[in-house]
C-alpha positions as CSV (number, residue, x, y, z in Angstrom):
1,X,9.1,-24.5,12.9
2,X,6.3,-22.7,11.6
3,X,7.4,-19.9,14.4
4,X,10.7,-19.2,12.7
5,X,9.0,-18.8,9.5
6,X,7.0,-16.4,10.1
7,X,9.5,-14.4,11.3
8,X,11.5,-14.6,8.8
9,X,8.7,-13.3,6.3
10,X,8.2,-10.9,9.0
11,X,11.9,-9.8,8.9
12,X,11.8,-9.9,4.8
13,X,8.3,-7.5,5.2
14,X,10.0,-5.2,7.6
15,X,12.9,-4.7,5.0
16,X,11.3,-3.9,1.9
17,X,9.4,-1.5,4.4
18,X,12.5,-0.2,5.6
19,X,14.1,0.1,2.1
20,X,11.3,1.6,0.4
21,X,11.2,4.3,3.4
22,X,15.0,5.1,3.0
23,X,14.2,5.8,-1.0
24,X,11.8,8.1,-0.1
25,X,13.7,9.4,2.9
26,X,16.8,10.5,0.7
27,X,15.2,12.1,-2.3
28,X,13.3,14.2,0.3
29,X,16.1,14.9,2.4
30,X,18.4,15.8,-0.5
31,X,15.8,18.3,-2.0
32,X,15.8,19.7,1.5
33,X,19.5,20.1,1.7
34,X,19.4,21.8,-1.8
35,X,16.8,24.7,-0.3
36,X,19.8,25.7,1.8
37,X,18.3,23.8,5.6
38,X,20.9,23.3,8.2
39,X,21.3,19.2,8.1
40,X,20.4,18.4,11.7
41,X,16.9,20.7,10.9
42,X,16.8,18.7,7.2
43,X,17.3,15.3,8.4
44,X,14.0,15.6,11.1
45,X,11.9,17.3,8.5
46,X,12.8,14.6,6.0
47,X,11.6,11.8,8.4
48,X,8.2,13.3,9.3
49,X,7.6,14.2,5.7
50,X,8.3,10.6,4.9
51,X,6.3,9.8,7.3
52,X,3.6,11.6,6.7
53,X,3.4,11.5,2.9
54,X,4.8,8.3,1.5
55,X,2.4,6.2,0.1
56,X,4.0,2.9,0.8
57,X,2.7,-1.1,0.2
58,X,1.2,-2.6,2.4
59,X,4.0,-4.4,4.2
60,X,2.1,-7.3,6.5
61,X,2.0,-11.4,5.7
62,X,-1.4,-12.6,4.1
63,X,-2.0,-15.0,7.3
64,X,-1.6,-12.4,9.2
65,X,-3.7,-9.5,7.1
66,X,-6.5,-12.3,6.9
67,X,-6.9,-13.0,11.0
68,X,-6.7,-9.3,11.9
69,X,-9.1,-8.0,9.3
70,X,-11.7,-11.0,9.7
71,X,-11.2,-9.7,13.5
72,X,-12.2,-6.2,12.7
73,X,-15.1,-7.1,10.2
74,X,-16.9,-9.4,12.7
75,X,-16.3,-7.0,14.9
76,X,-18.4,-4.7,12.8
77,X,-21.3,-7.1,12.2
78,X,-21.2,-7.5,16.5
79,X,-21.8,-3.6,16.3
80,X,-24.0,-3.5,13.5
81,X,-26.1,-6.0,15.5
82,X,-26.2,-4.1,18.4
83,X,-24.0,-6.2,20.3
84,X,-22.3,-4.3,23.4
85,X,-18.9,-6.3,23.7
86,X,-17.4,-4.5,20.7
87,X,-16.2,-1.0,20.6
88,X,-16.3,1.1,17.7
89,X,-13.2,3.4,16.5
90,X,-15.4,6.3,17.2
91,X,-15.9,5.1,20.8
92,X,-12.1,5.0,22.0
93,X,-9.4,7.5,21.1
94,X,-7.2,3.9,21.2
95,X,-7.7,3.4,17.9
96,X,-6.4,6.6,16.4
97,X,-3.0,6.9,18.6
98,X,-2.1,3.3,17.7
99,X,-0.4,2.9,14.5
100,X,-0.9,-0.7,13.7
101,X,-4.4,-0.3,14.8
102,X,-4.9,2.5,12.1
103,X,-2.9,0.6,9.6
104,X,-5.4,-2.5,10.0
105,X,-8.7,0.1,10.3
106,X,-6.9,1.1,6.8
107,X,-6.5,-2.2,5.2
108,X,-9.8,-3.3,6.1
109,X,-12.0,-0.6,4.8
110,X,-10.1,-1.0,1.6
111,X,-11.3,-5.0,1.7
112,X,-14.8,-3.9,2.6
113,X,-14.9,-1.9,-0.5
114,X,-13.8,-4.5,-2.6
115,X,-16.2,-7.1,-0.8
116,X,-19.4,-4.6,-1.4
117,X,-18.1,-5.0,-5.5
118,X,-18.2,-8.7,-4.8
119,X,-14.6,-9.7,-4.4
120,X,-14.3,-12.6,-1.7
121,X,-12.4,-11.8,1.6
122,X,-9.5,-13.8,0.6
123,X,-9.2,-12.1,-3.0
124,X,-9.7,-8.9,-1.9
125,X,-6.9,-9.2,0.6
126,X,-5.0,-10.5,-1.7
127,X,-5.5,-7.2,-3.8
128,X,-5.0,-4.5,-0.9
129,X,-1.2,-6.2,-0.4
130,X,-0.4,-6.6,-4.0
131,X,-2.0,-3.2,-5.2
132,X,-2.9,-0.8,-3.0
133,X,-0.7,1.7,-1.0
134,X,-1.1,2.8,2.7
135,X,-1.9,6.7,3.2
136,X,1.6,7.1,5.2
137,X,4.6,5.3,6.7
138,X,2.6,3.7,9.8
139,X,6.0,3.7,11.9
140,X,6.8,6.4,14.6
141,X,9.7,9.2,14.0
142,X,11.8,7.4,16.5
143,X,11.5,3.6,14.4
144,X,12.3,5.7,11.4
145,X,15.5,7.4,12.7
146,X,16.8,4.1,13.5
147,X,16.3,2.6,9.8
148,X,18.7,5.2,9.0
149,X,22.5,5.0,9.1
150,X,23.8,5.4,13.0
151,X,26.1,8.2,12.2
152,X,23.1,10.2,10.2
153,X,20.5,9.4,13.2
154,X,23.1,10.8,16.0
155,X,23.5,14.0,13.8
156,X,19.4,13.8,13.5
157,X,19.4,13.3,17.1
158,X,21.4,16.6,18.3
């Protein structure tokens, strides 16, 4: 039971992602289609500079926010302690291909900050969700062509 609900928040999350994306996809593609681009050339421009500079929310489940960055932040007192079964983002190039990795590296620096003012964990995850907005679109050009209409991604796609 508990299964199925969670992915039906995750289904909800994945839709406001997806929504707020196409808002920002469309302004940026019409404005690109005003400076005279061919639409094929407009339509894969629009979707990396969606990508690249939308400042979306933070689209994950509080459960799920809480167990990944608890993860990452005892991970970081094992490495602060000198422990050698963690490895640090600067140690792998892992971290910074991944996109779900950099979205949680993201999150969580944003709930350290707020901890070192004195927010609890809890509270201060509660704040990056509600408030604060991600530096991009942490989805790949690919996921993004498929959030829009088919017709518009096979035209994208030629």
């Amino acid at each position: 039971m508990n299964d199925m609900k969670t992915e039906i928040k995750k289904r909800a999350l994945c839709e406001q992602r997806d929504k707020e994306f196409l808002s920002l996809y469309h302004a940026t593609l019409d404005a690109m289609l005003e400076q005279g681009m061919d639409e094929s050339q407009a339509r894969r421009a629009a979707v990396k500079f969606t990508i690249a500079n939308g400042h979306p929310h933070y689209h994950v489940d509080h459960e799920r926010a809480y167990r990944c960055v608890c993860h990452l932040l005892n991970a970081d007192d094992k490495k602060a302690s000198n422990a050698r079964t963690y490895r640090a983002i600067d140690d792998t190039t892992v971290a910074k291909n991944r996109l779900r990795r950099q979205m949680w590296y993201e999150i969580t620096q944003h709930v350290k900050e707020l901890r070192d003012q004195g927010m609890s964990t809890n509270r201060a995850i509660d704040h990056v969700l509600e408030h604060c907005r991600a530096s991009r679109f942490f989805i790949t050009p690919s996921t993004a062509l498929t959030k829009i209409c088919t017709q518009s991604r096979r035209r994208a796609l030629r």
